[in-house]
C-alpha positions in Angstrom: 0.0 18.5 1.0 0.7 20.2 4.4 -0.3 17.6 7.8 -3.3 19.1 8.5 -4.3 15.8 9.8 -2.6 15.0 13.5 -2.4 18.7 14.1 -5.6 20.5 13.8 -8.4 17.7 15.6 -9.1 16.5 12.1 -10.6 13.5 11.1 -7.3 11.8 10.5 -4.7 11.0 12.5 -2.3 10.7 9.8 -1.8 12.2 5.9 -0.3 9.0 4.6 -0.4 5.2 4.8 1.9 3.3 2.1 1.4 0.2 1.8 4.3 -1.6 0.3 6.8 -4.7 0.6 9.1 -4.6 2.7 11.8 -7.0 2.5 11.2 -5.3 -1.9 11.9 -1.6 -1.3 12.1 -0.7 2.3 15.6 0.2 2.7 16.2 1.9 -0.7 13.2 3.8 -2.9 10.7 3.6 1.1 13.1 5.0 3.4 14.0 8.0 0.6 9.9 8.5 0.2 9.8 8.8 4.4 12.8 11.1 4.7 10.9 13.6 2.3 7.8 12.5 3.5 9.7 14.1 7.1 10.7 17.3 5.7 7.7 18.5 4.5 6.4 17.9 7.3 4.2 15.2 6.0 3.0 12.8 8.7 2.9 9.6 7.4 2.2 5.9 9.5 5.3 3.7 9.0 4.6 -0.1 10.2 8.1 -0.3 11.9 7.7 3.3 13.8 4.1 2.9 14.8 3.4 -0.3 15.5 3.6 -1.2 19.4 4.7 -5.0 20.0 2.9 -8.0 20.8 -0.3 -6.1 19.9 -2.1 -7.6 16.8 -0.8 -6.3 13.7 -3.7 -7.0 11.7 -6.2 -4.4 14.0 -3.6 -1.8 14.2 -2.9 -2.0 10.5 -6.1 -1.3 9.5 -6.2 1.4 11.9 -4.2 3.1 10.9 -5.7 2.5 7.1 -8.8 3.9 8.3 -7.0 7.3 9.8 -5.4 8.4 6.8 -5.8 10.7 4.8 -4.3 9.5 0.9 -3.4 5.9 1.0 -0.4 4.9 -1.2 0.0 1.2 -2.9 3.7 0.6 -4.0 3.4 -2.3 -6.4 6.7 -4.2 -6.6 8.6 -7.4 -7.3 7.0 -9.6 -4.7 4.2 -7.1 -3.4 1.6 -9.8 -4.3 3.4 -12.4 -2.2 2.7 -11.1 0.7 -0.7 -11.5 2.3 -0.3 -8.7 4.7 -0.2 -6.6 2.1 -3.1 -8.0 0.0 -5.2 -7.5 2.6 -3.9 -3.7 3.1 -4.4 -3.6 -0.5 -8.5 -4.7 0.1 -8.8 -2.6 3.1 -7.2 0.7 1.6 -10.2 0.2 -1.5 -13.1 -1.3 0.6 -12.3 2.9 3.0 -12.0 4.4 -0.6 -15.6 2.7 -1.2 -17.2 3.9 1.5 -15.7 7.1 1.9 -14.7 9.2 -1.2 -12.3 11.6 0.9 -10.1 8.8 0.6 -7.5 9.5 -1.8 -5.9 6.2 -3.3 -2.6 6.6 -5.5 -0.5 3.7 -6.5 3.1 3.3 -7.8 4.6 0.6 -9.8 8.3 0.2 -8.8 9.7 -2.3 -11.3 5.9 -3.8 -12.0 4.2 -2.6 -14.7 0.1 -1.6 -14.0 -0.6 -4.8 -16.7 1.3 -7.2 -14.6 -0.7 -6.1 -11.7 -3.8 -6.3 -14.0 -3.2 -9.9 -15.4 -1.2 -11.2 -12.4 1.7 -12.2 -14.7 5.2 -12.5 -13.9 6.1 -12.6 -9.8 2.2 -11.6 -9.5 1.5 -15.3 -11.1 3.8 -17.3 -9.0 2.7 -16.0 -5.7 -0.8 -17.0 -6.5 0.4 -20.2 -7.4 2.0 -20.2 -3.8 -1.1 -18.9 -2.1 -3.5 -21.7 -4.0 -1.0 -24.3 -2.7 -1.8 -22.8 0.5 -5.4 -23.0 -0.2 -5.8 -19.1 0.8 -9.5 -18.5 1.0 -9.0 -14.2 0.1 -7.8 -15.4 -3.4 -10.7 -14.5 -5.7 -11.0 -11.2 -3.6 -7.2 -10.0 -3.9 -7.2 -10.9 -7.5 -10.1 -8.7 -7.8 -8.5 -6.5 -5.7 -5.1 -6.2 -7.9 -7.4 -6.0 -11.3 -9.2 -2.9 -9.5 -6.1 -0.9 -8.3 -4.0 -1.8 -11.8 -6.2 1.2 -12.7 -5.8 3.5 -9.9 -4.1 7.0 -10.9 -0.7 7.2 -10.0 2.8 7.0 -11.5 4.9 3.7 -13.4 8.1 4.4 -11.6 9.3 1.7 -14.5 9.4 4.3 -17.1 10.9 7.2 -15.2 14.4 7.1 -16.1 15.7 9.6 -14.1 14.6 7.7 -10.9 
């Protein structure tokens, strides 16, 4: 996957956007993905590189969503917590949707895909949270987690030499 993307007046402005939880995996299994991401000269959006302040993350987020080439979910611990990431989670399959040169992989990091499926385990008790919160995107990310359970990509779970 060479960055054909920023480089050549292409369509995209970047090769990757990973979608992931932060405060879960950004300073252990992310940072390691970016570093390698960096040396083969894979251009890939990060949120705390690209993201200019006081602008509105929401916009720039899907932005940069929209501009990339293969779109990565990392489905961890508390990915389902977070709503920023549910709704990168709708937006990166509403572009795959509309546009098949999308690609769309996902990675279960200490989740397995039926978890996501049946929103069991930490994927439960953050709905219970957002309900409490009375979080009108509920039916639409559960759909959303039931859709990408089955997206190719890797259970990082079962990988033992990870």
């Amino acid at each position: 996957m060479a960055s054909l993307s920023s480089h050549s007046g292409g369509r995209w402005k970047y090769d990757v956007f990973v979608s992931f939880r932060g405060e879960d995996i950004r300073k252990t299994f992310v940072d390691h993905l970016f570093s390698d991401f960096r040396r083969k000269g894979i251009y890939a959006f990060r949120d705390d590189n690209e993201l200019k302040r006081g602008e509105e993350i929401s916009s720039e987020l899907y932005q940069a969503i929209e501009q990339s080439r293969f779109l990565i979910v990392i489905f961890s611990h508390d990915y389902a917590s977070s709503t920023w990431c549910l709704r990168e989670l709708v937006k990166i399959l509403n572009c795959k949707k509309v546009d098949d040169r999308y690609e769309v992989r996902a990675l279960f990091y200490n989740v397995t895909p039926e978890m996501v499926l049946d929103q069991s385990g930490s994927y439960k008790e953050a709905f219970v949270k957002h309900e409490a919160l009375k979080r009108i995107e509920i039916p639409e990310w559960k759909e959303a987690l039931k859709s990408a359970s089955s997206l190719s990509g890797w259970n990082l779970q079962s990988m033992s030499d990870w």
